[in-house]
Every structure is written in structure tokens, then in C-alpha cells.
MIMI-804274 format. One line per field, with one value per atom (N, C-alpha, C): x, y, z; residue in one letter; atom name. Coordinates in Angstrom, 3 decimals. Last residue first. Example, Ala and Ser with C-alpha at 12.3 -4.5 7.8 and 13.67 -1.06 7.14 Angstrom:
2
px = [12.850|13.670|12.900|13.190|12.300|13.200]
py = [-2.250|-1.060|0.030|-5.690|-4.500|-3.300]
pz = [7.080|7.140|7.870|7.800|7.800|7.800]
r = [S|S|S|A|A|A]
a = [N|CA|C|N|CA|C]
//
This chain:
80
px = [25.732|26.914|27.385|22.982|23.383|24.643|22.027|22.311|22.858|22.408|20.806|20.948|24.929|23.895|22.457|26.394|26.641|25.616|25.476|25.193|24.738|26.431|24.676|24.286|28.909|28.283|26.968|29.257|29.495|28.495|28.141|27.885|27.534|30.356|29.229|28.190|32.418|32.991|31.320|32.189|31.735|31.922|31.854|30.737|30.678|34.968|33.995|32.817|35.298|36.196|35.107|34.679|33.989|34.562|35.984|34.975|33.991|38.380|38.267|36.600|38.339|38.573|38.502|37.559|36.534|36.917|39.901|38.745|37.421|41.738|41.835|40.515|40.613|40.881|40.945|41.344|39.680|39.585|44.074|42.972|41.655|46.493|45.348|43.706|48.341|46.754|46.263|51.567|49.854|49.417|53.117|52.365|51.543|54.035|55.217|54.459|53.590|52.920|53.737|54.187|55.439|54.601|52.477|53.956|54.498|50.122|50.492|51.790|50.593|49.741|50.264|51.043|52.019|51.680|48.855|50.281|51.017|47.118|46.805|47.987|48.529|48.251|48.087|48.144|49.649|49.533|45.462|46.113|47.828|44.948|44.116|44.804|46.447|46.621|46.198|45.047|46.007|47.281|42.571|42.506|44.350|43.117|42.464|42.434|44.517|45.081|44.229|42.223|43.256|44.106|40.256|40.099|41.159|41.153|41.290|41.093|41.702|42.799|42.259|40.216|39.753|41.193|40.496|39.665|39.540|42.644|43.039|42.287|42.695|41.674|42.114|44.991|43.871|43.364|46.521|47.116|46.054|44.903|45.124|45.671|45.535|43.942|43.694|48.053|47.782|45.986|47.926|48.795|47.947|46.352|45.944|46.463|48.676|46.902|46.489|50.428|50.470|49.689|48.984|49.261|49.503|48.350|47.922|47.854|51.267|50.900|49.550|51.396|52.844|51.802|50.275|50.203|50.637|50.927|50.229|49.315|53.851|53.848|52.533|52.957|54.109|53.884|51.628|50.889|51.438|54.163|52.882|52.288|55.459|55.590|55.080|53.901|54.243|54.337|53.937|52.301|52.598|56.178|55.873|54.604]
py = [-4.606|-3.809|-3.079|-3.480|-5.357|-4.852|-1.842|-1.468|-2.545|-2.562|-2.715|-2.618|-2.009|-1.133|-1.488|-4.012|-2.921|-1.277|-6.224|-6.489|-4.604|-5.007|-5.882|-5.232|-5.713|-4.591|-4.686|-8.250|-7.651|-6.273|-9.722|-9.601|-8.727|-8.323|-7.904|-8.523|-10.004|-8.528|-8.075|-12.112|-12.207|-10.608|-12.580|-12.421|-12.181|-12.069|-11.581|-11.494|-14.393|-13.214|-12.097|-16.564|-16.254|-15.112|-15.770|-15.592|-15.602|-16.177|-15.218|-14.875|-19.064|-18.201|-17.033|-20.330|-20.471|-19.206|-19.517|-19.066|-19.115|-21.459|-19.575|-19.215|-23.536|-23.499|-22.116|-23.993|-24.181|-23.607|-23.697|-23.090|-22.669|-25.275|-24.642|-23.693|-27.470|-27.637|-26.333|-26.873|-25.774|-26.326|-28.909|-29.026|-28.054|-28.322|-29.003|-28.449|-26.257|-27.039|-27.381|-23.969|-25.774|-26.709|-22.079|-21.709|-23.079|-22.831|-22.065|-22.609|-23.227|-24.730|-24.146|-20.727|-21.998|-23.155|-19.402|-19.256|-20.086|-20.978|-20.745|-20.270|-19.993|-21.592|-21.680|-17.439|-18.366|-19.660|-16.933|-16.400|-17.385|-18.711|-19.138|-18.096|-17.527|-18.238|-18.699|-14.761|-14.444|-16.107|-15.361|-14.545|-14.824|-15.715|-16.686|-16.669|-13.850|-14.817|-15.757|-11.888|-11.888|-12.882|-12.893|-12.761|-13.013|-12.965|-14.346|-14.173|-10.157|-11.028|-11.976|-7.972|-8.259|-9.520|-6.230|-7.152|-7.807|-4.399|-5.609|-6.574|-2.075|-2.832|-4.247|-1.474|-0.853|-1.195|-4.150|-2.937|-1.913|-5.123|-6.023|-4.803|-3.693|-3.645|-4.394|-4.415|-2.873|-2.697|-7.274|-6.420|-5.258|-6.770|-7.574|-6.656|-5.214|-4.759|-5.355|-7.078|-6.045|-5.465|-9.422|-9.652|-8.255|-8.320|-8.233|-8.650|-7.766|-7.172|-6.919|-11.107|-10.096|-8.945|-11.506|-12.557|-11.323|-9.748|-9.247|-10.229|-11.274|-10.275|-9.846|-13.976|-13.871|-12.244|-13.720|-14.054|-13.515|-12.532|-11.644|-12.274|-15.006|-14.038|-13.067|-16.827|-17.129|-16.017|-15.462|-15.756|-16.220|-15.917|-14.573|-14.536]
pz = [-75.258|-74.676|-74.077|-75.943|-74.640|-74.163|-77.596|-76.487|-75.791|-80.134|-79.668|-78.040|-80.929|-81.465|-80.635|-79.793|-79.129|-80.056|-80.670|-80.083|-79.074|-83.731|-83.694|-81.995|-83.178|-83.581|-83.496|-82.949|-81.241|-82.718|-84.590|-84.111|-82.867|-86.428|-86.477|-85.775|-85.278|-84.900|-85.726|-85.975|-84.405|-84.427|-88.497|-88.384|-86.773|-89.088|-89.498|-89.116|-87.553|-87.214|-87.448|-89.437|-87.757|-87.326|-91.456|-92.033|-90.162|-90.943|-91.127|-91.233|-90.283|-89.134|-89.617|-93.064|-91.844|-90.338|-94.010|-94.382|-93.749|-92.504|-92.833|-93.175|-93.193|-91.791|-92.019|-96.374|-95.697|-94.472|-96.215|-96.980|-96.099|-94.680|-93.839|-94.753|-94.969|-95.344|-94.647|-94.885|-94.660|-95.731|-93.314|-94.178|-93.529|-89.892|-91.285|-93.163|-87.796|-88.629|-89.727|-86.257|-86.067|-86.960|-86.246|-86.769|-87.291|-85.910|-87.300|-87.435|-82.889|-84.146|-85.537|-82.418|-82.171|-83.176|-83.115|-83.666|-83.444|-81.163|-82.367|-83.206|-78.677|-79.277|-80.445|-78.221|-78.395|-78.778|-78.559|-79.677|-79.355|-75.801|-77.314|-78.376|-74.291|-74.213|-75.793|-74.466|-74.183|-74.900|-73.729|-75.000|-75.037|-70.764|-71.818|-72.838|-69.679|-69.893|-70.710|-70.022|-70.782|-70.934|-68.220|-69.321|-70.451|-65.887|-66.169|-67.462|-65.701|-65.655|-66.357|-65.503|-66.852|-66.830|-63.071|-63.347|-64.160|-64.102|-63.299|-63.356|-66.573|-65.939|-65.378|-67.792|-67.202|-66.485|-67.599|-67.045|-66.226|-69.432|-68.134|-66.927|-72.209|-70.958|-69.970|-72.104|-71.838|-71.319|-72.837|-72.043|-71.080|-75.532|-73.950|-72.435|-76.771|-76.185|-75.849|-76.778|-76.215|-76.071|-78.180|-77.033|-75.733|-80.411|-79.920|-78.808|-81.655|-81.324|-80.542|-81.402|-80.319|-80.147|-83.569|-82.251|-81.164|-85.804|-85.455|-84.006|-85.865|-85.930|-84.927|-86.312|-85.374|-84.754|-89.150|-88.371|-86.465|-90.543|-90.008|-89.192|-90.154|-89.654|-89.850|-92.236|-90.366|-89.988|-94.474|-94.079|-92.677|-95.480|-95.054|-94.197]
r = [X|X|X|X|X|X|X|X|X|X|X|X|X|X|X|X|X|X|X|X|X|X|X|X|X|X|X|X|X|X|X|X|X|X|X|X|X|X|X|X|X|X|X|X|X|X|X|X|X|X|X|X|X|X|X|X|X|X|X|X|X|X|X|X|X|X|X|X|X|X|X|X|X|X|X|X|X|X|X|X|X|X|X|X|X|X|X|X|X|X|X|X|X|X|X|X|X|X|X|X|X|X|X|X|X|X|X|X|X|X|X|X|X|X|X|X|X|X|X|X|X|X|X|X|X|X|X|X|X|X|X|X|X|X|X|X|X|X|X|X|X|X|X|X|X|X|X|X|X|X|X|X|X|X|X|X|X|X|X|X|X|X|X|X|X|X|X|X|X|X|X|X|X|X|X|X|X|X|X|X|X|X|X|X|X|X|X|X|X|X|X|X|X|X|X|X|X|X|X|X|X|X|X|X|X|X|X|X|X|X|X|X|X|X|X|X|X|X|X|X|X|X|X|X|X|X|X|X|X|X|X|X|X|X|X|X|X|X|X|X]
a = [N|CA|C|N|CA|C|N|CA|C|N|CA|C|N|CA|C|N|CA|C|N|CA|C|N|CA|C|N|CA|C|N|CA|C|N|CA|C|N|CA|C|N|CA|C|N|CA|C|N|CA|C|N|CA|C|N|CA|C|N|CA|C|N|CA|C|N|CA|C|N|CA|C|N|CA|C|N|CA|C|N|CA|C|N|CA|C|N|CA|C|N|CA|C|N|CA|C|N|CA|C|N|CA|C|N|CA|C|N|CA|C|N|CA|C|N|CA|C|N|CA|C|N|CA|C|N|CA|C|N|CA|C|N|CA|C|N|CA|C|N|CA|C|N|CA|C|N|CA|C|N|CA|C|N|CA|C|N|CA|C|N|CA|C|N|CA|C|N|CA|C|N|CA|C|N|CA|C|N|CA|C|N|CA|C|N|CA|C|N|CA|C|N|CA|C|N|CA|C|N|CA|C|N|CA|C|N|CA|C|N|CA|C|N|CA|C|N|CA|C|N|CA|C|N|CA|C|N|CA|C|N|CA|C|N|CA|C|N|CA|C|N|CA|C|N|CA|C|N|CA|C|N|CA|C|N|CA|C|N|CA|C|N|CA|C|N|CA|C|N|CA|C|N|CA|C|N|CA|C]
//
């Protein structure tokens, strides 16, 4: 079940790539980069035979975590 959410919320944020590539044209090389690194990262998920992944989840949730209070950090002391 743990592939296909992953499958799931890959797609859905591909479509809000999508949609701020749409907005904003400038933001290309961006999106294809963000774009690329979430299809890889589900791809490595998906065709992986053996989830060893414990340690690997917890480290990406836990940088997830600290980059989204970073950006908050960043976008409270005005840089943003």
C-alpha cells in the first residue's frame, strides 16, 4: 500500500509542478528538475525488490521536515 500512495502523491505533485510551469514559464529548468528527482525517487521506491528502506524514510522525512522550517525561518526573516 506504502508503493501506491507513494505513486499516488508522485503524480499529484507532478501536477502542481505542472500547473506552476503553466504559471510561470520561467520556473522551466526548475520544474523539470523537481520534476525528474520526484520520478527517480518513486522509481528507486517502486522496482526495489527488498524495502530496506526504515532508516532511508526517516532520514527523508525528517530533511523534509527541517527544509520546510527552514524555508519558514527563511520566509519569516524576509530572504523570501
Amino acid at each position: 500500500m506504502i508503493r501506491e500512495v507513494l505513486v499516488l502523491a508522485t503524480l499529484i505533485y507532478l501536477l502542481v509542478i505542472a500547473v506552476q510551469l503553466i504559471d510561470r514559464p520561467a520556473l522551466w529548468l526548475q520544474s523539470l528538475a523537481v520534476a525528474a528527482a520526484l520520478g527517480l525517487a518513486a522509481g528507486v521506491y517502486w522496482f526495489r525488490e527488498e524495502l530496506r528502506l526504515g532508516r532511508w524514510e526517516a532520514v527523508a522525512l525528517w530533511a523534509a521536515v527541517l527544509l520546510f522550517v527552514a524555508y519558514g525561518l527563511a520566509r519569516l526573516g524576509g530572504l523570501v
